[in-house]
N, C-alpha and C positions, 0 to 999 in steps of 0.2 A: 843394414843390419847393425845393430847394438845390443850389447848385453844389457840383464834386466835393468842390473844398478845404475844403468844410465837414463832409465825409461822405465821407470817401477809404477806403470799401470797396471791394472788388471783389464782383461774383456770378458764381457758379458755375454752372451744370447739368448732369447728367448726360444719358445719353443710351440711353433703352429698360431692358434688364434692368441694363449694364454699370452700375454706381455708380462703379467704380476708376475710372472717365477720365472727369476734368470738363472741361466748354469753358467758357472765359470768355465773359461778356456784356460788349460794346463800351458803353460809358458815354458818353453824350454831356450837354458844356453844357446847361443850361435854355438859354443864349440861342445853342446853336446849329443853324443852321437844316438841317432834312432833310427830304427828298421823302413825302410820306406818298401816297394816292391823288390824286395828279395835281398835288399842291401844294408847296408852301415854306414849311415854318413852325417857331418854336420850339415846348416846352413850353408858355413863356408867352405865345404867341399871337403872338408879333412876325412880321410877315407883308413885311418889308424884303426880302428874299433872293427872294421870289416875284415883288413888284413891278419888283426888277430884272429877272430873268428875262421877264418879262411885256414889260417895253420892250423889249427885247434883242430880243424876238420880233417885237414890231410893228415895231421899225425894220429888222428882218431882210427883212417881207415887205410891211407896211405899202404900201410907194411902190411896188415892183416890182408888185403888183397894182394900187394903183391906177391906175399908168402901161401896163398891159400893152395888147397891140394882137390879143389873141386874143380869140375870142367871148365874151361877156358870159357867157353861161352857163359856158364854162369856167375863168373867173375866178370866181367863186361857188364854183363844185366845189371849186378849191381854196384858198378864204377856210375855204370848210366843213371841209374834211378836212387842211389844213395848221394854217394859223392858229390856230381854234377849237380843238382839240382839246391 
């Protein structure tokens, strides 16, 4: 892995039969961070931009659930289906 300034190509691909009309492919930093399936991460592993997101989240719901005054169980439900997920 190298950043672009080291290797400032672009890539190209076509698309089915047509070859005349190329789309570019969006280049991103090794150290910049993208969602992959469900996460935050660079190329090289740096997983900073997740654990932000990750607080952001618990201080989002964190308190509000555990200060809530609804049934225990429907606090769970949504620890399960908000939070966790």
């Amino acid at each position: 892995m190298s950043q672009i300034s080291n290797n400032p190509y672009d890539i190209y691909l076509t698309s089915g039969q047509n070859t005349e009309k190329k789309h570019k492919i969006h280049r991103a930093e090794v150290t910049e961070p993208y969602k992959t399936i469900g996460s935050y991460q660079t190329p090289t592993g740096c997983m900073e931009k997740e654990i932000q997101i990750k607080n952001e989240t618990i201080e989002k719901w964190g308190l509000p659930l555990q200060t809530s005054t609804v049934y225990p169980n429907l606090t769970y439900k949504a620890y399960e289906t908000i939070l966790i997920p």
